[in-house]
GUNU-681059 format. One record per residue: chain; residue number from 1; x, y, z of N, C-alpha, C, O, CB in turn. Coordinates in steps of 0.2 Angstrom, whole numbers. Atoms other than C-alpha are relative to their C-alpha. Glycine has a CB too. Layout:
<pts>
(pt 'A' NUM (X Y Z) (X Y Z) (X Y Z) (X Y Z) (X Y Z));
...
</pts>
This chain:
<pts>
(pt 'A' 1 (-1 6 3) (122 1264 816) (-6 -5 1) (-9 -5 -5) (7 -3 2));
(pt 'A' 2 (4 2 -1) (109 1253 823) (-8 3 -3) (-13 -1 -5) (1 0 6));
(pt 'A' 3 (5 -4 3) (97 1266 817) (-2 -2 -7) (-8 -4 -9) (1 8 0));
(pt 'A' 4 (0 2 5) (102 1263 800) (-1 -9 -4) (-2 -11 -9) (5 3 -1));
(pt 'A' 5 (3 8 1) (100 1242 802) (-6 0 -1) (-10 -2 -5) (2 -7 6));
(pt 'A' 6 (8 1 -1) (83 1245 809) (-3 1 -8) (-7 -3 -11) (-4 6 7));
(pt 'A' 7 (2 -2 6) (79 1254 793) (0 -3 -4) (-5 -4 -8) (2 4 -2));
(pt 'A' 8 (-1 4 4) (87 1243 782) (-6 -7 1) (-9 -9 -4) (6 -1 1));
(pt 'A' 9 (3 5 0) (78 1229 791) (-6 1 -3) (-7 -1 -9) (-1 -2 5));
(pt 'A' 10 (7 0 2) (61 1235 789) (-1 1 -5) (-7 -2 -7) (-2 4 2));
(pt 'A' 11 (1 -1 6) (64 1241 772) (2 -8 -5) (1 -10 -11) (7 6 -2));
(pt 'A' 12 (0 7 4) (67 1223 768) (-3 -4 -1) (-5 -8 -5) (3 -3 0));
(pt 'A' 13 (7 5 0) (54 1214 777) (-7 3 -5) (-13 1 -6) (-4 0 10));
(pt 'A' 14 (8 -3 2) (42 1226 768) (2 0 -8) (-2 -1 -12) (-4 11 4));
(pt 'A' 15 (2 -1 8) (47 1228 749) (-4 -5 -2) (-2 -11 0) (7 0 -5));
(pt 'A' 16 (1 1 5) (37 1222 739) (3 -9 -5) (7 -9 -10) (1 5 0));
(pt 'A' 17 (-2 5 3) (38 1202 734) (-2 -1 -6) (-8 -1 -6) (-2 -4 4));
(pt 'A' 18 (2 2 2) (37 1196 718) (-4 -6 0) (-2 -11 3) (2 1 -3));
(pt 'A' 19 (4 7 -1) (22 1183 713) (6 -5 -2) (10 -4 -7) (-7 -1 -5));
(pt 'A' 20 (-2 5 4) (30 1166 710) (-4 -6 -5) (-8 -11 -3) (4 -3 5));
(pt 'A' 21 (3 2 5) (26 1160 695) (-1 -7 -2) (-5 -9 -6) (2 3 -4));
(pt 'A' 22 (1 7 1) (29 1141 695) (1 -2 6) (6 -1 9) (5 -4 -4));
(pt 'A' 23 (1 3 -6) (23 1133 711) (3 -8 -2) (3 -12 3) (-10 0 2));
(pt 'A' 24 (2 6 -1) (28 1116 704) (-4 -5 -2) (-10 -3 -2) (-1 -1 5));
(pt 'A' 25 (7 2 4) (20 1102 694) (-4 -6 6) (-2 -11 8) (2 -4 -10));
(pt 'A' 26 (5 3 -5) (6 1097 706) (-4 -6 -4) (-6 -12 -3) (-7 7 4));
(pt 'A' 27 (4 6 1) (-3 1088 695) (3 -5 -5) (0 -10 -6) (-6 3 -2));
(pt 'A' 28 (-4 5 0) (10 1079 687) (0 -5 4) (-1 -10 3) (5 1 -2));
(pt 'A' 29 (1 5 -5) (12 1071 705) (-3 -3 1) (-3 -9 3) (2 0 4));
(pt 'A' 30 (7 5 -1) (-4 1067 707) (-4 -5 -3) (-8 -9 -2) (-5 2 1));
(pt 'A' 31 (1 5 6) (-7 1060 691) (6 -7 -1) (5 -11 -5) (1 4 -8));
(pt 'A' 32 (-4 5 -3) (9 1049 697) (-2 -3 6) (-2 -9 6) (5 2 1));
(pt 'A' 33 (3 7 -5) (3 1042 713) (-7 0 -2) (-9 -2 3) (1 2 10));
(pt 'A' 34 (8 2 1) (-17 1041 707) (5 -8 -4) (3 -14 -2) (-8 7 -7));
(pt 'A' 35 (0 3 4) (-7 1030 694) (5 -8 4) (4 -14 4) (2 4 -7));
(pt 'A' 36 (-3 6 -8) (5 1020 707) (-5 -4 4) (-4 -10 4) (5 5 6));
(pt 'A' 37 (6 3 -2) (-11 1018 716) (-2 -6 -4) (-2 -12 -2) (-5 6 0));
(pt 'A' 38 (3 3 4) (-18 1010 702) (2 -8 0) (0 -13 1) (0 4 -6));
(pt 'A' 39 (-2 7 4) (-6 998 696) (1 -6 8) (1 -12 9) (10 2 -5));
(pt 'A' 40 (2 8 -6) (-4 992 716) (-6 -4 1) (-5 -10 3) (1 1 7));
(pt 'A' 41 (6 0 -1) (-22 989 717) (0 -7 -5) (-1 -13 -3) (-5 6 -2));
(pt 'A' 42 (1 7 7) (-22 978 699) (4 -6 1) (2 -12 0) (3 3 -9));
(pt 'A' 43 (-5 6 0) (-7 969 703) (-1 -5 6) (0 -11 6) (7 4 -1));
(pt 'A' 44 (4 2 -6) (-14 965 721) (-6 -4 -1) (-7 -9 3) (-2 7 4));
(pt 'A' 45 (5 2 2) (-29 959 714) (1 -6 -4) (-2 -11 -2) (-3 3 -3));
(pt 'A' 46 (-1 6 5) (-23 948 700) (4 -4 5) (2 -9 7) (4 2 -9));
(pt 'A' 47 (-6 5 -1) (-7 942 707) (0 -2 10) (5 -4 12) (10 5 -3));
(pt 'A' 48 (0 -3 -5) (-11 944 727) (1 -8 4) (4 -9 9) (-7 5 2));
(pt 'A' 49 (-2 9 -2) (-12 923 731) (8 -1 -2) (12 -3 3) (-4 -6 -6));
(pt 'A' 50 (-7 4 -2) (6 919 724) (3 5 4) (6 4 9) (5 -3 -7));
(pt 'A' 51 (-5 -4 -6) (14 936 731) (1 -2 7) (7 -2 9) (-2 5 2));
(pt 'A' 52 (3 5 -8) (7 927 749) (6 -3 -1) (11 -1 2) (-8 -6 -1));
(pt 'A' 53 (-3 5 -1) (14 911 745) (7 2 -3) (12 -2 -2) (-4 -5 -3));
(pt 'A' 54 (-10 0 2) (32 918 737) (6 3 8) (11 1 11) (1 10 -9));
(pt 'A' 55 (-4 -4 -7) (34 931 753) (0 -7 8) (4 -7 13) (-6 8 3));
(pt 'A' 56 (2 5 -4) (27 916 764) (8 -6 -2) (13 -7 2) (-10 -3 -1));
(pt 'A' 57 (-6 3 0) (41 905 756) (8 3 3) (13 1 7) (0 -1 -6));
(pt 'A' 58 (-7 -5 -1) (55 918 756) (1 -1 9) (7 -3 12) (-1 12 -4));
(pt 'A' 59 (-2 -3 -6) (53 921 775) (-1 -6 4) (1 -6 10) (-4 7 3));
(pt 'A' 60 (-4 6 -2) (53 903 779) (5 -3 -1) (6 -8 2) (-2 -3 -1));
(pt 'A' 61 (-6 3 4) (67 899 770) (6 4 4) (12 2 5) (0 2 -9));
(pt 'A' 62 (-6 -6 -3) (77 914 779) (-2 -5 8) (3 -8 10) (-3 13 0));
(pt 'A' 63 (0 1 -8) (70 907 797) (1 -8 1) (2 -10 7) (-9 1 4));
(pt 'A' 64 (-3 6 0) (75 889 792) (9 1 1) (11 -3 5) (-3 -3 -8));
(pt 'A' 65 (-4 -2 -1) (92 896 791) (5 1 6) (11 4 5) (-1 2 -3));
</pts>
């Protein structure tokens, strides 16, 4: 009996794998975070003074509390 697992085993670690053919869309996600990248950068840039002064209010307002 054992004789016949070993065999099996080995006959299974060794057949023969098909290629897999869709890894996954890679560069959809990367063309999603380059573009996430992007828009924090712009929005950081333009808006990056009142964000400051909105978070700077908000977490005075909580520690006044």
């Amino acid at each position: 009996m054992s004789l016949h697992l070993t065999r099996l085993f080995v006959a299974l670690l060794l057949r023969p794998r098909p290629a897999r053919k869709e890894r996954g869309d890679v560069p959809g996600w990367v063309l999603i975070t380059v573009m996430t990248a992007g828009l924090v950068v712009a929005i950081w840039t333009l808006a990056g003074d009142q964000l400051a002064t909105m978070l700077r209010n908000a977490l005075s307002s909580v520690a006044n509390k």
